[in-house]
LOPA-532697 format. One record per residue (C-alpha): residue in three letters; y, z, x negated. Coordinates in steps of 0.25 Angstrom, whole numbers, plus 5000, padded with zeros to 4 digits. Example, Ala and Ser with C-alpha at 12.3 -4.5 7.8 and 13.67 -1.06 7.14 Angstrom:
ALA498250314951SER499650294945
//
This chain:
UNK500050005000UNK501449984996UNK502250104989UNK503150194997UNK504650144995UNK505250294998UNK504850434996UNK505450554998UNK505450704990UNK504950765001UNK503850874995UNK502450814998UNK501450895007UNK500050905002UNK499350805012UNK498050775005UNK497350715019UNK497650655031UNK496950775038UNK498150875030UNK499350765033UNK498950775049UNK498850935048UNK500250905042UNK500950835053UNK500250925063UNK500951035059UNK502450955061UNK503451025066UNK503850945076UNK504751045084UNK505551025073UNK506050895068UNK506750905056UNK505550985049UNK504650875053UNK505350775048UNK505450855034UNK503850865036UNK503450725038UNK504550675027UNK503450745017UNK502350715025UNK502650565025UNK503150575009UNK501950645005UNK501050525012UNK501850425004UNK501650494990UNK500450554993UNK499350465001UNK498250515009UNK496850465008UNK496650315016UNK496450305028UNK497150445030UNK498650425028UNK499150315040UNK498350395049UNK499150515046UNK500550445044UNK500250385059UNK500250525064UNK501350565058UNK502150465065UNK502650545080UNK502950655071UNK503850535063UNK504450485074UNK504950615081UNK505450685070UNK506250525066UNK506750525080UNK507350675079UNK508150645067UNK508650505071UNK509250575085UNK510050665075UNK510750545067UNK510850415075UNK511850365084UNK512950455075UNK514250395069UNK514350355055UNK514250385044UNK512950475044UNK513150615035UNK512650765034UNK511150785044UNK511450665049UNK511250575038UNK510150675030UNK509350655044UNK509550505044UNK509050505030UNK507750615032UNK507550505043UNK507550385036UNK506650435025UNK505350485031UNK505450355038UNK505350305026UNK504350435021UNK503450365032UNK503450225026UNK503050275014UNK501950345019UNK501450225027UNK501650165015UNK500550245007UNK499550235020UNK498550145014UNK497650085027UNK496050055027UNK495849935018UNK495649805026UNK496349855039UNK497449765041UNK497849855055UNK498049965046UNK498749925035UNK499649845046UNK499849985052UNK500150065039UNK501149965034UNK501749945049UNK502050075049UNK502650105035UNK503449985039UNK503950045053UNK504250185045UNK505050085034UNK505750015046UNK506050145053UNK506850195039UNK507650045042UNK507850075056UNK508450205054UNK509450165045UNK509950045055UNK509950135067UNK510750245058UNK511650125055UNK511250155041UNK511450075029UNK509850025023UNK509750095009UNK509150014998UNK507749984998UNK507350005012UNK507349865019UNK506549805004UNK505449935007UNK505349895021UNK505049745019UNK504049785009UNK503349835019UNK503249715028UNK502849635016UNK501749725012UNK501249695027UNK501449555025UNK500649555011UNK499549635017UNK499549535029UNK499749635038UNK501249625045UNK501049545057UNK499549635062UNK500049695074UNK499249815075UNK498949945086UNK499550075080UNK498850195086UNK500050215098UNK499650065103UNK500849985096UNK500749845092UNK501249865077UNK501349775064UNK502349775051UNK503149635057UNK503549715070UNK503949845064UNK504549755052UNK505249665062UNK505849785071UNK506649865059UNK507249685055UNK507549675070UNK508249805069UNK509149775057UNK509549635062UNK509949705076UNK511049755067UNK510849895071UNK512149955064UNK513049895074UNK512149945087UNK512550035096UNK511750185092UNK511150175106UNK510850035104UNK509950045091UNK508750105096UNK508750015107UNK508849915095UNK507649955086UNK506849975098UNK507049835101UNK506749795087UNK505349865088UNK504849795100UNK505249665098UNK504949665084UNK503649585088UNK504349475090UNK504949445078UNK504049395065UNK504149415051UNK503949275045UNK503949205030UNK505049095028UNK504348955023UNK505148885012UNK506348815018UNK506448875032UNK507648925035UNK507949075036UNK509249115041UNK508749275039UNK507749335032UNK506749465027UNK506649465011UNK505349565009UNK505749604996UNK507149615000UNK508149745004UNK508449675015UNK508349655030UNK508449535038UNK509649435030UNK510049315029UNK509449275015UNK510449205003UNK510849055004UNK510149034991UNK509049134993UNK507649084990UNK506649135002UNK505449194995UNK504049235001UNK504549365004UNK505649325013UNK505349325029UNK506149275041UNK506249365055UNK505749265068UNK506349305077UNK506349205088UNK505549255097UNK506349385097UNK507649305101UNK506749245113UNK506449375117UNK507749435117UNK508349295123UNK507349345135UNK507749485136UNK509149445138UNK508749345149UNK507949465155UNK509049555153UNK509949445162UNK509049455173UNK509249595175UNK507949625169UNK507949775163UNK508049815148UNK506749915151UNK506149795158UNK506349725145UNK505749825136UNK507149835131UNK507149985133UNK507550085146UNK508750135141UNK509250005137UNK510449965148UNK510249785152UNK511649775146UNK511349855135UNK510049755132UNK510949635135UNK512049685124UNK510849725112UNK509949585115UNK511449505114UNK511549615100UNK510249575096UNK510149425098UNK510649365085UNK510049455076UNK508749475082UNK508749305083UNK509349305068UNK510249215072UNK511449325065UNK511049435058UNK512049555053UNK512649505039UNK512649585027UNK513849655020UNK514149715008UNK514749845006UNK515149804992UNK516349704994UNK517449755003UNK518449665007UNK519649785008UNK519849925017UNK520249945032UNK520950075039UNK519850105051UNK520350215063UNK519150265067UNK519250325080UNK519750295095UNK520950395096UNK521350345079UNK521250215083UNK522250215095UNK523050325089UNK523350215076UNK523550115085UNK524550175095UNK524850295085UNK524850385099UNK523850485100UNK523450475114UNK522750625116UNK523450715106UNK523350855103UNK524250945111UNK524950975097UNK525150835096UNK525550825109UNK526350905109UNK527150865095UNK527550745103UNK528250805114UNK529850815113UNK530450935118UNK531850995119UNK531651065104UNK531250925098UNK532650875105UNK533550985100UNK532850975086UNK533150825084UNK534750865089UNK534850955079UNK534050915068UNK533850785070UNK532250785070UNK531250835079UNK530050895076UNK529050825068UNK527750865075UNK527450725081UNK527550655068UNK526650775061UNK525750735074UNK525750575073UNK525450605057UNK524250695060UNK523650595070UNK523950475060UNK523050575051UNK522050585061UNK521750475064UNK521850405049UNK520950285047UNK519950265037UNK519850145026UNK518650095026UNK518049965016UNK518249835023UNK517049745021UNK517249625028UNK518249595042UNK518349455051UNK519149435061UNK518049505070UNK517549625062UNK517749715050UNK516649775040UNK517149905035UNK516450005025UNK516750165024UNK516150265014UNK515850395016UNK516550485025UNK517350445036UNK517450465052UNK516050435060UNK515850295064UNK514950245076UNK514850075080UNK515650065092UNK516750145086UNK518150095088UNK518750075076UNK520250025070UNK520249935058UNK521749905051UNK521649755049UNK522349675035UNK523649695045UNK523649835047UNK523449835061UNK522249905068UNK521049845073UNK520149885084UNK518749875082UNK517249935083UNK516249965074UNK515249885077UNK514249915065UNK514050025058UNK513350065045UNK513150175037UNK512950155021UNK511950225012UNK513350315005UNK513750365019UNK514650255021UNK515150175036UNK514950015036UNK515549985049UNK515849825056UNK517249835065UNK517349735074UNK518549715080UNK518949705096UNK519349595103UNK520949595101UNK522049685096UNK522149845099UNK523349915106UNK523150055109UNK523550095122UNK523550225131UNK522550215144UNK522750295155UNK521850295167UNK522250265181UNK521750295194UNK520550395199UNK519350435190UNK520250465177UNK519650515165UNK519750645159UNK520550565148UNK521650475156UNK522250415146UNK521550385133UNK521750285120UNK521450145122UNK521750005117UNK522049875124UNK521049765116UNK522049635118UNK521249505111UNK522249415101UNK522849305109UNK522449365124UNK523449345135UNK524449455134UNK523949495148UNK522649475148UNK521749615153UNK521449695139UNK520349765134UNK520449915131UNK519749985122UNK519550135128UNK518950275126UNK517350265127UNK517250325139UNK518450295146UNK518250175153UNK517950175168UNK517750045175UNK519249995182UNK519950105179UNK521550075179UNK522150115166UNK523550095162UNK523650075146UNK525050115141UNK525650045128UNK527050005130UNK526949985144UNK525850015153UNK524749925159UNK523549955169UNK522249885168UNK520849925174UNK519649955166UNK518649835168UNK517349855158UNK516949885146UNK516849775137UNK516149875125UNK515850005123UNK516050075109UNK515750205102UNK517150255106UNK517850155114UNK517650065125UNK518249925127UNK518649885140UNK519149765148UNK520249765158UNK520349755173UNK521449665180UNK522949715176UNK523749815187UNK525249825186UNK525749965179
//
């Protein structure tokens, strides 16, 4: 069998027998997690360094695998779906995590199989290749950044399959599954071509458990001399799924995805999905709502057909800095430079009284506390410079170190463009990097930003009747065409009158929301009533 890629310092137990490794994992103390998860982190180490006799060890490691599961599932509640960047428990969990996923490849690694099964050595090998895969998928659903190595050890695996002519078997595990290295390989490439960092956190399990089911219909095939490959797997690379070089020479050990009978698939679903069909009648899942199916098929139908996949950046040649205001109530306060829910000692530095009048008589100044206020605010909400990488017209690539506020995809978000001048936008990908540092995309909304005050009209108002908003106005639209607003998350209520006050004052109705983000909703505009 191949050599283990990984191992841990984890003190080995004296396991000398299959018989003293299941007496082992009986005694688990499964009420609590987090010692568990420190006992099979040296129960899976000890079976990578130190073997048990044949026929003994893959028996073992299979019964080993609900107590894997649970204690994985545990820690992962603890971590996922946070803001960026990962730091303290948090990221010593995500990292205890990933490694006795990768403790268990190892494990399944050393698991030599009865000579002359080709079922079994399937089995072993599919299952080192799922725990591998798992140590992948953790990172993409953490939005983590792949560490060296990890993609090339994965591959070897799937090659070792394929030289032991073994990868496409499909194969009964003992729960009833319909297994083999291709699907489990094909689920964790169809995960990283969904481009995972710029899901929703609710959408990403949704995601990888699609990529385990329809994993079998995807193959791994070789690439004959002079056909074309627009994307490819190199085996011995550190790579996943990319488009290869314009020059480079395809070798032996490079493989193409197929794909195509996925995209019929998913062309169906969506036909499906149009005739009122539902998701669970689909097996697309019963917690997944028809529009939410709609949106993540539409997400997933040019990279799951390959007709784009997400491009590759490096982190190594920035293009320049850009102030970013993080933050809804910093973002409107630099664009209008009003706070719109101050403090009461705030407030109360901006009212005029009689004293303020007779101090300016006699002085000629009045107190200075609202000038001390506006420069505590301007403080408070301070930018940060973060790296620019790459911008469009569409979208900017930003970079920032360590440190720095929390950051979740979604998030509104203000970028200072070459003019000075603040742009809207939302973080539509993020990514966090081996040194504790933020990759983020930032693509910009539809048309220029002018915060505004928005008060709520009529019956049913909220606790909050006037909030922080922004009119959304496209370049080049007719100067009375209906707006977009962008508004708290959680504001909106279908047709509710608002008046928006900037300069003069204006009442639209609330019509729908065009997108929901992590701290904002963006809404179109009913018909125009007279002020």
């Amino acid at each position: 069998m191949m050599k283990p890629a990984t191992l841990t310092a984890a003190q080995p137990l004296e396991l000398r027998s299959g018989a003293d490794a299941a007496a082992f994992l009986g005694r688990l103390p499964m009420a609590d997690p987090v010692r568990t998860h420190e006992a099979l982190t040296r129960f899976f180490t000890t079976l990578a360094r130190h073997p048990l006799p044949p026929l003994e060890q893959a028996p073992v490691l299979a019964q080993a695998e609900k107590a894997l599961a649970f204690v994985q599932d545990e820690a992962t509640r603890r971590y996922l779906s946070r803001p960026l960047p990962y730091a303290g428990q948090e990221l010593a969990l995500f990292q205890r995590t990933v490694q006795l996923w990768q403790d268990a490849a190892d494990a399944w690694l050393a698991a030599e199989p009865p000579a002359g099964s080709d079922a079994d050595t399937a089995a072993v090998l599919e299952r080192a290749l799922f725990c591998r895969g798992m140590a992948l998928a953790e990172h993409l659903e953490a939005r983590f950044q792949i560490p060296d190595g990890l993609w090339q050890s994965f591959h070897a695996i799937y090659a070792e399959s394929e030289r032991r002519q073994v990868a496409d078997l499909v194969f009964q595990d003992p729960k009833g599954r319909s297994l083999s290295c291709a699907r489990s390989y094909a689920a964790v490439l169809l995960f990283d071509l969904s481009k995972p960092y710029s899901l929703r956190s609710r959408d990403i399990p949704v995601v990888w458990r699609w990529s385990r089911a329809l994993a079998q219909l995807v193959q791994i095939a070789s690439i004959d001399a002079g056909e074309p490959a627009p994307f490819v797997i190199d085996l011995e690379s550190d790579r996943p799924v990319a488009k290869p070089l314009p020059s480079a020479i395809l070798g032996p050990q490079v493989r193409r995805l197929v794909t195509a009978d996925l995209a019929s698939h998913m062309r169906k679903l969506r036909r499906r999905l149009a005739e009122a069909v539902s998701p669970a009648d689909l097996q697309l899942g019963d917690e997944v709502s028809p529009g939410d199916a709609q949106r993540l098929l539409a997400h997933l139908k040019y990279p799951w057909s390959q007709e784009a996949i997400a491009r590759a950046f490096d982190l190594r040649q920035p293009i320049g800095t850009a102030d970013v205001v993080l933050g809804y109530e910093a973002i409107h306060y630099r664009l209008t430079g009003r706070e719109m829910h101050r403090p009461k000692a705030a407030a109360a530095a901006y009212q005029y009284s009689r004293q303020d009048a007779e101090r300016l008589a006699v002085f000629g100044t009045a107190r200075d506390d609202a000038s001390s206020v506006r420069e505590e605010a301007s403080q408070r909400y301070s930018g940060e410079t973060w790296t620019l990488l790459e911008q469009s017209a569409h979208a900017f690539r930003l970079y920032r170190p360590e440190g720095g506020a929390r950051v979740a995809v979604g998030q509104l978000a203000a970028i200072a463009g070459e003019d000075g001048q603040l742009v809207l936008t939302r973080l539509s990908s993020l990514m966090q990097t081996g040194s504790g540092g933020v990759v983020a995309k930032a693509k910009r909304l539809p048309g220029l930003a002018l915060g505004v005050a928005v008060t709520a009209l009529g019956a049913n108002l909220p606790l909050q009747a006037s909030v922080g908003g922004f009119i959304i106005q496209p370049v080049g639209a007719d100067p009375g065409a209906l707006p977009d607003l962008v508004l708290p998350r959680g504001w909106y209520l279908k047709n509710r009158p608002v008046e928006l006050e900037q300069g003069q004052s204006r009442r639209y109705r609330l019509d729908k929301v065009v997108f929901s983000g992590h701290d904002f909703d963006l809404v179109s505009c009913g018909s125009n009533e007279a002020a």
